[in-house]
N, C-alpha and C positions, 0 to 999 in steps of 0.2 A: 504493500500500500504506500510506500516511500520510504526512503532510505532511513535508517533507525538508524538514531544518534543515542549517545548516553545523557539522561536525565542531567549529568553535573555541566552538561553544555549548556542550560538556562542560566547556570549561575546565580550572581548575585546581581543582572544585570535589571535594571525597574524598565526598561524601553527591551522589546523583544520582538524580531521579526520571527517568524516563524518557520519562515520559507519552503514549506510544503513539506516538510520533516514530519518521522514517526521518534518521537522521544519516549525512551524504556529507561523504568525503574524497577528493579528488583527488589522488595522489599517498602516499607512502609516509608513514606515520600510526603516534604511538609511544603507547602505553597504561602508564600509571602505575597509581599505584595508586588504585583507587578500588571505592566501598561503592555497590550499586545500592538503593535503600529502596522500599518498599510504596509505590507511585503514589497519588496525589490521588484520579484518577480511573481513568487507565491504566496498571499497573508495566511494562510488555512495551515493548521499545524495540530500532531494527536501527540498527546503526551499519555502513557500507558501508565499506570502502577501497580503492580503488579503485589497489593500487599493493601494499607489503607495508607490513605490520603488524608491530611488535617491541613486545611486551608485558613491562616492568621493575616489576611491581608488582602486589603481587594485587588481583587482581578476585574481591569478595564478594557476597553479599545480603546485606542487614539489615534493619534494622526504619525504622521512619519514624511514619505516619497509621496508627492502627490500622487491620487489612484485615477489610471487611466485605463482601467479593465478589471472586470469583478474576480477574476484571478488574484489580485492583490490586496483583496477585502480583507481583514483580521476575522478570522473565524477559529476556536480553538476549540478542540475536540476533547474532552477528561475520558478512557473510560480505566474506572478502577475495578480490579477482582475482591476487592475487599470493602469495609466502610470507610466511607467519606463524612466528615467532623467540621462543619464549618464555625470557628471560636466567634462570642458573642460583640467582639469590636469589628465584625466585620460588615459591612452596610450595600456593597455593591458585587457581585460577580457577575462576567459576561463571557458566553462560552454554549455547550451543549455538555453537558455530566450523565455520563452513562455507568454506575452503578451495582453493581451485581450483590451487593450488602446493602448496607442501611444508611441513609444517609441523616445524619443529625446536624440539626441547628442548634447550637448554644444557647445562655441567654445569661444575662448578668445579675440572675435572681430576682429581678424586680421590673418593673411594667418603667417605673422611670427613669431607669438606666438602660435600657433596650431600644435598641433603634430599629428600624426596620429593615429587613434584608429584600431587597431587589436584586431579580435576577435575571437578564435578560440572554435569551438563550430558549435551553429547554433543560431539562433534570427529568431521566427518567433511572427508576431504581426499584430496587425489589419490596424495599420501605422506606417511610419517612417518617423520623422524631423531630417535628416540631418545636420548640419549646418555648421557643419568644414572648416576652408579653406585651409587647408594642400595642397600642389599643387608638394612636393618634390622636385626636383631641375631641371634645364634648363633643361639640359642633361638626367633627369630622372624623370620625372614625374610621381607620385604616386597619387592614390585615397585615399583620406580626411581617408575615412572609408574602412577597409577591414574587410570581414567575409568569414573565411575559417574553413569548415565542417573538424572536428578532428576525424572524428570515433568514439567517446568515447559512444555516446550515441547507437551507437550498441554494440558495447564490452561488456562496463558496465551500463545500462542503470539506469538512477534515478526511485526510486522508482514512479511509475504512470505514466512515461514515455516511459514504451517497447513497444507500441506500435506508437509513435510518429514517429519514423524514419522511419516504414511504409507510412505514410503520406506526408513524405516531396515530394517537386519536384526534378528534375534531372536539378540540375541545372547547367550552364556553366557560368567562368570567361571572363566577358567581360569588356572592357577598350574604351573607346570611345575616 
């Protein structure tokens, strides 16, 4: 699906092209924070973990090389064999999360110290612990946790992932 690079090639770099790469971690794999930017040539990039994933830091797109072809979209592909732990300071991730464990949201024990986690992409997983108590205000009540499907994974889809967006549901925003 693309040439497999080692996990330690992401580094400790916060701007990351991804350039159509498959990144393998053998064993349990911690994500920082870090900015994926408009590729060279490739933006779309899978980083595999082969263990669990605990994520302290958001993960965004950005800018970089100007894009002058959806080949060079930022699109990043997770899929872990284990759970995925995302800690309670973390407020944004943008990507597709493919799961085969359970993926848990943190929370920093209290409703007013809890922010809210957006996530643009998609997260599909075997389960999901919630735990946030984000409740957003009188007047305007928000959900703990939002996931809102970016397109990215059909534009530009991660390497091992083109057929994944065939599979998803049709899903609708509901608010209880």
């Amino acid at each position: 699906y693309g040439r497999v690079t080692s996990s330690d090639e992401l580094g400790l770099s916060t701007n990351i092209d991804l350039g159509g790469k498959v990144y393998f971690n053998s064993g349990d794999y911690t994500l920082g924070t870090h900015q994926i930017i408009v590729g060279e040539k490739n933006g779309s990039g899978l980083i595999v973990v082969d263990g669990d994933l605990n994520v302290n830091g958001n993960i965004t797109y950005g800018s970089g090389a100007a894009l002058t072809e959806d080949r060079q979209l930022p699109s990043l592909g997770v899929l872990v064999t284990g759970n995925m732990t995302i800690d309670a300071n973390v407020s944004e991730l943008h990507g597709t999360f493919y799961v085969l464990g359970t993926v848990t949201v943190k929370t920093s024990g209290t409703a007013l110290l809890d922010q809210q986690l957006l996530v643009y992409g998609a997260m599909v997983a075997h389960e999901f612990e919630f735990q946030r108590q984000f409740l957003g205000t009188l007047d305007q009540p928000e959900a703990a946790e939002v996931i809102q499907y970016d397109g990215r994974l059909t534009a530009n889809p991660p390497p091992g992932f083109q057929d994944l967006s065939k599979a998803l549901p049709d899903l609708k925003a509901v608010t209880p």
